[in-house]
TIRO-2110 file (N, C-alpha, C; in Angstrom, 1 decimal):
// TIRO-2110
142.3, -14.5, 97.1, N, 1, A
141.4, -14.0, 98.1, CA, 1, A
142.3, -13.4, 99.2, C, 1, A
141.7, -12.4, 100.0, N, 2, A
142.6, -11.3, 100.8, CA, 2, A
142.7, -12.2, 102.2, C, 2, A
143.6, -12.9, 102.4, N, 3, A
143.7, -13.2, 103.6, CA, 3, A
144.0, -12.4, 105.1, C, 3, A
143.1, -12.3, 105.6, N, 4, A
143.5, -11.0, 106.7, CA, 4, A
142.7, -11.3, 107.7, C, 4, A
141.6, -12.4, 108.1, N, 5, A
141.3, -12.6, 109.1, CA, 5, A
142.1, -13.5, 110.0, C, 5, A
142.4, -13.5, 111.3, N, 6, A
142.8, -13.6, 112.0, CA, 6, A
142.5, -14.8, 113.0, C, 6, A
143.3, -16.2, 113.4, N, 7, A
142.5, -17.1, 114.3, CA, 7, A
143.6, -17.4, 115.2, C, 7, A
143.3, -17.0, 116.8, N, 8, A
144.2, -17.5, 117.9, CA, 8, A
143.6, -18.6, 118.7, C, 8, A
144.5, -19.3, 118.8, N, 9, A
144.3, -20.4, 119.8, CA, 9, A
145.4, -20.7, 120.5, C, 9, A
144.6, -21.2, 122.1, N, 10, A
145.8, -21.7, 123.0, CA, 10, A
146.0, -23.1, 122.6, C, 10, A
147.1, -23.8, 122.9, N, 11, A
147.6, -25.1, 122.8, CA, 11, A
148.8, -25.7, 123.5, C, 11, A
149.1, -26.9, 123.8, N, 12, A
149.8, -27.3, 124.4, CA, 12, A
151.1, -26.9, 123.5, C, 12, A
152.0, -26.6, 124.1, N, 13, A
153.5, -26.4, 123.6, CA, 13, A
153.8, -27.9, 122.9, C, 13, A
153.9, -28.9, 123.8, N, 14, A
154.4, -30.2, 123.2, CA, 14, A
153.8, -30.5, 122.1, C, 14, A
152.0, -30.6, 121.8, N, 15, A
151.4, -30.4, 121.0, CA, 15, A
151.6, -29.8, 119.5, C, 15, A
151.6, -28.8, 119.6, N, 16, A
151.9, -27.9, 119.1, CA, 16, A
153.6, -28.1, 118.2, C, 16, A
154.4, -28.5, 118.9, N, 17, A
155.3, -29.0, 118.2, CA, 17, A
155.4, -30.2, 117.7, C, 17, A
155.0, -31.1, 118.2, N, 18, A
154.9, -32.6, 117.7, CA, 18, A
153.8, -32.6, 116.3, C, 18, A
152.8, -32.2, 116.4, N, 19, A
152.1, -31.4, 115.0, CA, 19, A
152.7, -30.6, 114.3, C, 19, A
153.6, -29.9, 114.4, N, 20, A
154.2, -28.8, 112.8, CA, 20, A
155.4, -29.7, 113.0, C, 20, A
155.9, -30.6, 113.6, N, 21, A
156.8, -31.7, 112.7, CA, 21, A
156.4, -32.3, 111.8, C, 21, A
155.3, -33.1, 112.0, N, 22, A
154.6, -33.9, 111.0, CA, 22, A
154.2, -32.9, 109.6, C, 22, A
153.6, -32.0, 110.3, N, 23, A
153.2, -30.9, 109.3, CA, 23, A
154.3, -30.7, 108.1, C, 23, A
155.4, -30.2, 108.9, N, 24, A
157.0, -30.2, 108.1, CA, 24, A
157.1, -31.4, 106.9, C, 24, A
156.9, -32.6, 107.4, N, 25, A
156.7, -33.7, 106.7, CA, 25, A
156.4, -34.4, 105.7, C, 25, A
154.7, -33.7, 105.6, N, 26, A
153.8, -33.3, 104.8, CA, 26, A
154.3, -32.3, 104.1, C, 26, A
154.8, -31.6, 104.3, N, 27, A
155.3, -30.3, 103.2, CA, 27, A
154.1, -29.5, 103.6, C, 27, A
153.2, -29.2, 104.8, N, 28, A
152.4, -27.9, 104.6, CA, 28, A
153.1, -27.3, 106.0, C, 28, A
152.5, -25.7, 106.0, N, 29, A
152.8, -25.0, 107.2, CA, 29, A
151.6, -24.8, 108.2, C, 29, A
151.6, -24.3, 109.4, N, 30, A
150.3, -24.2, 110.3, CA, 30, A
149.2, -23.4, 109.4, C, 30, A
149.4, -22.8, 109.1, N, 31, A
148.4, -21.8, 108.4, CA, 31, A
147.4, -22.7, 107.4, C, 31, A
148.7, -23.5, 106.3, N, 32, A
148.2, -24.1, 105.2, CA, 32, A
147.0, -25.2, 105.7, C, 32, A
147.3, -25.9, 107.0, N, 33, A
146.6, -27.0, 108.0, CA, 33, A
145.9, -26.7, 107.8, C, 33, A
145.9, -25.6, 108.6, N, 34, A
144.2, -25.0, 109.5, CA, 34, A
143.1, -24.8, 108.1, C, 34, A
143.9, -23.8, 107.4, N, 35, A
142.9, -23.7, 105.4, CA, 35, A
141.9, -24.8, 104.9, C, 35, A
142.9, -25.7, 105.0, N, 36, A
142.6, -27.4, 104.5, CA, 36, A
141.6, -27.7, 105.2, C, 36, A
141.8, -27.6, 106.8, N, 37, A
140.9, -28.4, 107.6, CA, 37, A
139.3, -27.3, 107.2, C, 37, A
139.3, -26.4, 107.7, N, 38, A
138.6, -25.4, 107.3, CA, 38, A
137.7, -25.4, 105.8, C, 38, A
138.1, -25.7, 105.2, N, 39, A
137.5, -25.8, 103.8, CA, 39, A
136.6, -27.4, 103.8, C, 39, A
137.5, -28.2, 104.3, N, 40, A
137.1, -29.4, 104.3, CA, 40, A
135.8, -29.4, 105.2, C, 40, A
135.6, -28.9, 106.4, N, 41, A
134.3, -29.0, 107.5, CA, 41, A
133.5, -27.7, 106.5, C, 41, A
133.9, -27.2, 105.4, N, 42, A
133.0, -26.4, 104.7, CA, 42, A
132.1, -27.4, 104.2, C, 42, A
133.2, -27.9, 103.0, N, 43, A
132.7, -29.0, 102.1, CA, 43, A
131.5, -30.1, 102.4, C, 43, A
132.5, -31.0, 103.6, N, 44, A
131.9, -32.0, 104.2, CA, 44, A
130.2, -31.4, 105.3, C, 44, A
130.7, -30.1, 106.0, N, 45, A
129.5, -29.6, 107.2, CA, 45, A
130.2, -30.5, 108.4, C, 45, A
130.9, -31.0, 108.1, N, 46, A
131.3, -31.5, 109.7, CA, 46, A
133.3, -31.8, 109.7, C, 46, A
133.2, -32.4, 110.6, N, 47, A
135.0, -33.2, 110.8, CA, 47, A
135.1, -33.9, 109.6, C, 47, A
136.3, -34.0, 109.0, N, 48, A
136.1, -34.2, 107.1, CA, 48, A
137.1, -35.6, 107.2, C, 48, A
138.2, -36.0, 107.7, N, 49, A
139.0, -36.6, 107.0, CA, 49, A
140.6, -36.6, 108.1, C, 49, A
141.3, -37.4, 107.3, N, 50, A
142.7, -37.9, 108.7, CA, 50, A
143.7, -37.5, 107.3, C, 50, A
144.5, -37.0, 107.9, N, 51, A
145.9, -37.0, 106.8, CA, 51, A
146.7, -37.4, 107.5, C, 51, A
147.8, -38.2, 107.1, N, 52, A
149.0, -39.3, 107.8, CA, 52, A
150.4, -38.8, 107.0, C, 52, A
151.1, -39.2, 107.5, N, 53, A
152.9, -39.2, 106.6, CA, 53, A
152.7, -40.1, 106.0, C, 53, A
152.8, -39.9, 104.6, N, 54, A
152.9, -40.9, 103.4, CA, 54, A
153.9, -42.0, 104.2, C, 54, A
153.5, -43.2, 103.5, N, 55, A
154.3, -44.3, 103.7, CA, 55, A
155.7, -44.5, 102.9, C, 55, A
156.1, -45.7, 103.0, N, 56, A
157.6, -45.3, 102.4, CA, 56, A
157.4, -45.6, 100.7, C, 56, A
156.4, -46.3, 100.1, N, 57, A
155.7, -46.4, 98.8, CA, 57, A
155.6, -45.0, 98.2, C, 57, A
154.4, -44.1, 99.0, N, 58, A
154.0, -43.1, 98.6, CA, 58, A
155.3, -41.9, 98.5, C, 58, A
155.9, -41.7, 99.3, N, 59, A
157.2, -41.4, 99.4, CA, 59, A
157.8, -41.5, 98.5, C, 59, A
158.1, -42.4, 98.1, N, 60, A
159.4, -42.9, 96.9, CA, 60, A
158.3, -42.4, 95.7, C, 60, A
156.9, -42.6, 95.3, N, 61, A
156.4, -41.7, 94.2, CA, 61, A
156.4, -40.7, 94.0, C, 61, A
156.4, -39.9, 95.2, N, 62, A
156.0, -38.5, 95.2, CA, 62, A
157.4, -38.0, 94.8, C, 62, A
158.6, -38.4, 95.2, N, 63, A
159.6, -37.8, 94.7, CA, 63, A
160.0, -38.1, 93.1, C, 63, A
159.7, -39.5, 92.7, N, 64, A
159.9, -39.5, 91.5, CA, 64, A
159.1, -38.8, 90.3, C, 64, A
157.6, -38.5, 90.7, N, 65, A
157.0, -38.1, 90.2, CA, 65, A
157.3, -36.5, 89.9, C, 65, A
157.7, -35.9, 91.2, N, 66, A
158.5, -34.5, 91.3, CA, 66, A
159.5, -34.4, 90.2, C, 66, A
160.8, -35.9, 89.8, N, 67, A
161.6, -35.5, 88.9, CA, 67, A
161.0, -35.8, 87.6, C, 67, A
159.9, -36.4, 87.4, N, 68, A
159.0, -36.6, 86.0, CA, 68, A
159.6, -37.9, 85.3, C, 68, A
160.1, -38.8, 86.6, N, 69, A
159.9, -40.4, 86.5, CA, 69, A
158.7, -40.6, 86.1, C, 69, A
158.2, -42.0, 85.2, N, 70, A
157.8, -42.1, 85.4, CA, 70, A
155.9, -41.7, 85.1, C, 70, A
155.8, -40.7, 84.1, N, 71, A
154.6, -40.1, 84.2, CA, 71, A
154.3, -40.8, 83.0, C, 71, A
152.6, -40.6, 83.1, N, 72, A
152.3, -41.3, 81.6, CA, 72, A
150.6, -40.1, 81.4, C, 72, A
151.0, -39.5, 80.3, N, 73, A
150.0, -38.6, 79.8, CA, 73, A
149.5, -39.0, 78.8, C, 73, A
147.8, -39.0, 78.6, N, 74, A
147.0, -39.0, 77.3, CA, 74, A
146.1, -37.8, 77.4, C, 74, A
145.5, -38.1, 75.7, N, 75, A
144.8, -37.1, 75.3, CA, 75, A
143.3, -36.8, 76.4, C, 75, A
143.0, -38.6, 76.7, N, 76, A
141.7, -38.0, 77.6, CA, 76, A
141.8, -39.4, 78.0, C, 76, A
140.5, -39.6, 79.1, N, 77, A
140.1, -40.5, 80.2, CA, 77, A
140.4, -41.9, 79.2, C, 77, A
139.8, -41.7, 78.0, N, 78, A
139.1, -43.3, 77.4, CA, 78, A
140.5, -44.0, 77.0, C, 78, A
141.7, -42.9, 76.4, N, 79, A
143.0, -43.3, 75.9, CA, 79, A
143.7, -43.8, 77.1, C, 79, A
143.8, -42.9, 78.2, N, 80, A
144.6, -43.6, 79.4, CA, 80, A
144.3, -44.9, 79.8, C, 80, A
142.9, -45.1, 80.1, N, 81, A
142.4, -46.3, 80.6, CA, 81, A
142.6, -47.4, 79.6, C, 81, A
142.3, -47.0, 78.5, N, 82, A
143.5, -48.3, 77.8, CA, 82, A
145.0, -48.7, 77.2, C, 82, A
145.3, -47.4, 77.6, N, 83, A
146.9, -47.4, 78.0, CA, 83, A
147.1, -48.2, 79.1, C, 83, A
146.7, -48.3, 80.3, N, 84, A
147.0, -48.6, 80.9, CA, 84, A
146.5, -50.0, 81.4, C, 84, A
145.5, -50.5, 80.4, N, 85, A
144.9, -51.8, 79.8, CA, 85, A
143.7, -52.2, 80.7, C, 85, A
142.8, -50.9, 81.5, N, 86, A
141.7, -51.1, 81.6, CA, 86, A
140.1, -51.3, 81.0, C, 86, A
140.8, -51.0, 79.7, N, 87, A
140.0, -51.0, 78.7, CA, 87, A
140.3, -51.5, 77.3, C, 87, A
END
């Protein structure tokens, strides 16, 4: 989709930086935020949801999962779930 509309806002400088660290963090940029948040009050019709800096758990997966530690693939829902001895 053509991205070319345009959104300005004033904000506190301090703000404003203390937010696109975190953001950094997360791995998204201002733009990608604002998309998310935007789609989400589509979805939802209102204020949608909290995103946080992964903990030091989620952290340590996301990277191993990145090197393909760790992954376990099946054909469909019913094989995994008893792979994984839910069923």
């Amino acid at each position: 989709m053509n991205k070319s509309s345009m959104i300005r806002a004033r904000i506190e400088p301090d703000l404003k930086y203390r937010v696109e660290k975190i953001l950094q963090k997360i791995g998204l940029n201002t733009t990608q935020a604002i998309t998310i948040f935007y789609k989400r009050i589509l979805m939802d019709k209102g204020i949608p949801f909290e995103v946080k800096i992964p903990n030091a758990t989620t952290r340590k997966v996301f990277e191993e999962t990145d090197k393909g530690i760790d992954i376990h693939t099946s054909k469909d829902t019913k094989t995994f779930l008893k792979d994984v001895g839910l069923r």
